[in-house]
C-alpha positions in Angstrom: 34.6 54.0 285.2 34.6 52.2 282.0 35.1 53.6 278.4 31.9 52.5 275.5 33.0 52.7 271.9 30.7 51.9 268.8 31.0 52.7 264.8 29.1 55.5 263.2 27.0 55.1 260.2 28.1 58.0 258.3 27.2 59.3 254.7 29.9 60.7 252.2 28.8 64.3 254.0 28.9 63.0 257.3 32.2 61.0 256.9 33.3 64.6 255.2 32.5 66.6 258.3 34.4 64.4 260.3 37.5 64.3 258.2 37.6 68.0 258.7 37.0 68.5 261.9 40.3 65.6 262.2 42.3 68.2 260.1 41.4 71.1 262.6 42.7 69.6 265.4 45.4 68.2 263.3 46.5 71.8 262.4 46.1 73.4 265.9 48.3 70.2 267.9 51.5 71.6 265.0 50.7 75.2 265.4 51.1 75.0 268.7 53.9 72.4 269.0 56.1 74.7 266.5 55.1 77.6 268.5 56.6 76.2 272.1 59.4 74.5 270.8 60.4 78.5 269.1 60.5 79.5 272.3 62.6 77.1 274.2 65.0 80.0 274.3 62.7 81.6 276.6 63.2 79.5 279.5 60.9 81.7 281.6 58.1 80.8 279.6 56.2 77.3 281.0 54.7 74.9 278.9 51.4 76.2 280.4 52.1 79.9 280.3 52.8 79.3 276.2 49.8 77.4 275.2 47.4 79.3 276.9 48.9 81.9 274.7 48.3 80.0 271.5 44.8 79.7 272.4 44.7 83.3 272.9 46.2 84.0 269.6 44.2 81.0 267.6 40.9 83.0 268.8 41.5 86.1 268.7 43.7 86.4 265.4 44.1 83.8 263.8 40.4 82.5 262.8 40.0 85.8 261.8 42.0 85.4 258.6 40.3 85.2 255.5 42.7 82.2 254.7 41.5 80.4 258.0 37.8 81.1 258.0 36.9 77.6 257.4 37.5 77.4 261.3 34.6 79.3 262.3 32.6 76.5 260.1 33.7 73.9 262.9 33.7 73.2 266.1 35.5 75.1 268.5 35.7 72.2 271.2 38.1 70.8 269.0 41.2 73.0 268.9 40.1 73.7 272.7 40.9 70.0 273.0 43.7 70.0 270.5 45.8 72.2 273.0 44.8 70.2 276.5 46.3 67.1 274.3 49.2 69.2 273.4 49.8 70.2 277.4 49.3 66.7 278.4 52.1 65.6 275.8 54.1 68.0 277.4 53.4 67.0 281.0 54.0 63.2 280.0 57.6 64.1 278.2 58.4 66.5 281.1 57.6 63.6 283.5 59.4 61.1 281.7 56.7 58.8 280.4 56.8 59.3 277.2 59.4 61.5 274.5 59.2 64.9 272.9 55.5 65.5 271.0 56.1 65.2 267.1 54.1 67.1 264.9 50.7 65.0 263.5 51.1 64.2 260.1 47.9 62.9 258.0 49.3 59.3 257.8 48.9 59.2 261.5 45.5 57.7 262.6 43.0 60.2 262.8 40.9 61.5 265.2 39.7 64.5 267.6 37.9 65.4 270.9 34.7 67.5 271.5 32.7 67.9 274.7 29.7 69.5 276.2 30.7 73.1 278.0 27.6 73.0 280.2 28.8 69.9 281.5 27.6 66.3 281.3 24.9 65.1 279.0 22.3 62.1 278.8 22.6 59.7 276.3 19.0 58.0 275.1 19.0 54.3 274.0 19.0 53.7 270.7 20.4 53.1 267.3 21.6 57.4 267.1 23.4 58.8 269.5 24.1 62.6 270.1 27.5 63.9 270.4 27.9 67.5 271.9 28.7 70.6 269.2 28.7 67.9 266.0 24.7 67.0 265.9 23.3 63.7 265.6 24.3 60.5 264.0 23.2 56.6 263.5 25.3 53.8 265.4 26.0 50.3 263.6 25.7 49.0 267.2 22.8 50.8 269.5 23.5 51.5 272.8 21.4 49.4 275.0 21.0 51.5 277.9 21.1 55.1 278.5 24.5 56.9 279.4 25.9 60.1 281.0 29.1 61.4 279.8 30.8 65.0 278.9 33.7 63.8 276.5 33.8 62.1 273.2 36.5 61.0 271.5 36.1 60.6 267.6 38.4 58.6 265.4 38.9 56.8 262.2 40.2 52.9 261.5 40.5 52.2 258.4 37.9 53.0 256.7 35.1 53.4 259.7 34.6 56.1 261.8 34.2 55.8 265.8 32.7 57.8 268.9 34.4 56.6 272.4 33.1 57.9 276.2 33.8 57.1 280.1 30.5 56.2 281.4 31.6 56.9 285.6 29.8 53.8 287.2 31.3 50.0 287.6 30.0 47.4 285.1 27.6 44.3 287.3 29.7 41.3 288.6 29.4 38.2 286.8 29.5 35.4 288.8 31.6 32.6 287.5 30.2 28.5 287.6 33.8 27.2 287.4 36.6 27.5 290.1 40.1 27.5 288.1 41.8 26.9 285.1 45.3 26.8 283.6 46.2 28.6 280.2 49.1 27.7 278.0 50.5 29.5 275.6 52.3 27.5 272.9 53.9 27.4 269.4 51.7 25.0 267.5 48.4 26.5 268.7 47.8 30.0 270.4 46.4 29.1 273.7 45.3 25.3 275.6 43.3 25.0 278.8 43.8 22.8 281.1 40.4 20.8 280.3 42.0 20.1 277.3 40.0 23.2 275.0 42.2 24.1 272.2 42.8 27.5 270.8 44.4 28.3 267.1 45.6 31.1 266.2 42.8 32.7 262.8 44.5 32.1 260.0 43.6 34.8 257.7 46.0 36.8 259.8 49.0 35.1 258.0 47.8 35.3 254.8 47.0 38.7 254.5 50.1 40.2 257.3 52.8 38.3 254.3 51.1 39.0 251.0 48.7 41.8 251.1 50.2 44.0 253.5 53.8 43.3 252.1 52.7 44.2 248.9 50.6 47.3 249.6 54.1 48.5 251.7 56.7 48.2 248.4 53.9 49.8 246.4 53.3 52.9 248.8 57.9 53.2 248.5 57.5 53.9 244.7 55.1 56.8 244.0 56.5 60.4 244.3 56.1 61.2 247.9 53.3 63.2 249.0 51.4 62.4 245.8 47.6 61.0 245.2 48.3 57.6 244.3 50.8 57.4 247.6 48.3 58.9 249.5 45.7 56.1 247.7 48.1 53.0 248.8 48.5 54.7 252.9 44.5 54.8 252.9 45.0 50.9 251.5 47.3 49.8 254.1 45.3 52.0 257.0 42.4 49.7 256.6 44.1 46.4 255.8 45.8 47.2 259.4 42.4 48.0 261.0 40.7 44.5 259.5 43.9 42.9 260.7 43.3 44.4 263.8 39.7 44.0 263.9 40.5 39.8 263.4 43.1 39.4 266.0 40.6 41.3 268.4 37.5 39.4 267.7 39.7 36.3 268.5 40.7 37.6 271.7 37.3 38.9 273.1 36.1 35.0 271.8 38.9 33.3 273.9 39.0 35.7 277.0 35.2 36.5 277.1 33.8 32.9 277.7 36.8 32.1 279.9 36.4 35.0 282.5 32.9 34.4 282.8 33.4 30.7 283.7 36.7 30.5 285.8 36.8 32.5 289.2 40.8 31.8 289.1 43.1 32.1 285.7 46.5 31.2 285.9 48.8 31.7 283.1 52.1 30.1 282.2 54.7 32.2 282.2 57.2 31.3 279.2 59.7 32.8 276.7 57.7 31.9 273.8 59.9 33.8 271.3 62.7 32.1 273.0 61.0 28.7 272.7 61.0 28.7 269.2 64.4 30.3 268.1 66.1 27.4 270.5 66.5 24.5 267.4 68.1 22.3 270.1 65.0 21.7 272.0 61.6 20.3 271.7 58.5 21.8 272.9 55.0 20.5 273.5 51.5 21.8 274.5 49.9 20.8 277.6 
């Protein structure tokens, strides 16, 4: 099983739609967060046996409010999803994996789940793709094949919108012309092979990380909190992280992408880096 992500092509009314659908799960995770954690004094009361009550209430109650019509306008799927997240947050902090579930708030990245009730559906080649309950919509990057899936995942980077699926099946072999190589990880430069091919480290990630980003961050500390122009400077720093992201990740696929597919055998120095270069009283060279 492997996951296939690609950016949507989205209009102003498209983008729209998807920024509210990201609210509505948004809304549902807190309602029914702040509805299990009232009734820890209830100790009879599973995680389980509460949510499925929230969904209960959400349906049959709630979206009946005048003041929360604009739920009927969406899709459903969503806060069905919402609350499986929630439950799984619960299983992972009951489990010890992970801590308590905090509320969503709408500097956190956003995003939300739909997926087909009458099971899996086929995916056609192309430049559109069609995601289950939301209609269709174009693709920056076509899919070359078609897929079968059930669950979509949509989210927001920045300033571009993205649909993510499992595709159950195992991706062909590649078959490597090289036997080994040796990878070191340095100060100077990011990464050096053992036949001697350098890798630097992109430099527009310095730049931006100690001007841009640090200026953005003292800006977004001065406005009156909650307001537009705060708000404004978030949406600012959201995608200067996402292009800082998108950088360091376009180096990595372009330094491990050639490599794997060349070199049956990687081995990789194992090294305190960090610790390298705090040590003044040593020296330290590549390979």
């Amino acid at each position: 099983m492997f996951a296939i992500k690609r950016a949507l092509k989205l209009n102003n009314r498209e983008a729209t739609v998807m920024a509210k659908h990201a609210g509505f799960r948004r809304v549902v995770f807190n309602f029914g967060l702040s509805l299990r954690t009232q009734m820890y004094s209830e100790g009879k009361f599973t995680d389980s046996k509460v949510i499925g009550e929230v969904k209960k209430v959400l349906t049959n109650y709630v979206k009946k409010k005048p003041e929360f019509a604009w739920m009927n306008q969406l899709s459903s799927r969503v806060y069905q999803n919402a609350l499986i997240d929630l439950k799984d947050a619960f299983n992972r902090y009951r489990s010890g994996k992970a801590g308590h579930p905090r509320f969503a708030s709408r500097r956190d990245s956003q995003s939300f789940t739909v997926d087909s009730s009458n099971g899996k559906v086929l995916l056609v080649a192309g430049s559109t793709i069609k995601i289950p309950t939301l209609g269709s919509f174009r693709l920056f990057e076509p899919l070359e094949c078609g897929f079968i899936s059930q669950t979509f995942t949509v989210s927001k980077e920045g300033s571009r919108w993205f649909v993510s699926f499992c595709v159950d099946a195992e991706r062909l072999p590649v078959q490597q012309s090289e036997s080994s190589v040796g990878i070191d990880v340095g100060i100077n430069s990011f990464a050096t092979l053992s036949n001697q091919q350098v890798f630097d480290a992109p430099k527009p990630l310095r730049a931006s990380a100690k001007t841009k980003l640090a200026k953005l961050q003292r800006k977004a500390s001065k406005p009156v909190r909650g307001s537009q122009n705060q708000r404004k400077t978030y949406d600012k720093i959201r995608r200067l992280h996402a292009r800082l992201a998108n950088i360091r990740l376009d180096f990595l696929h372009k330094l491990t992408t050639p490599t794997v597919k060349t070199f049956k055998l990687i081995k990789i120095e194992n090294l305190n880096v960090q610790g390298m270069m705090a040590n003044h009283k040593e020296r330290w060279s590549n390979i």
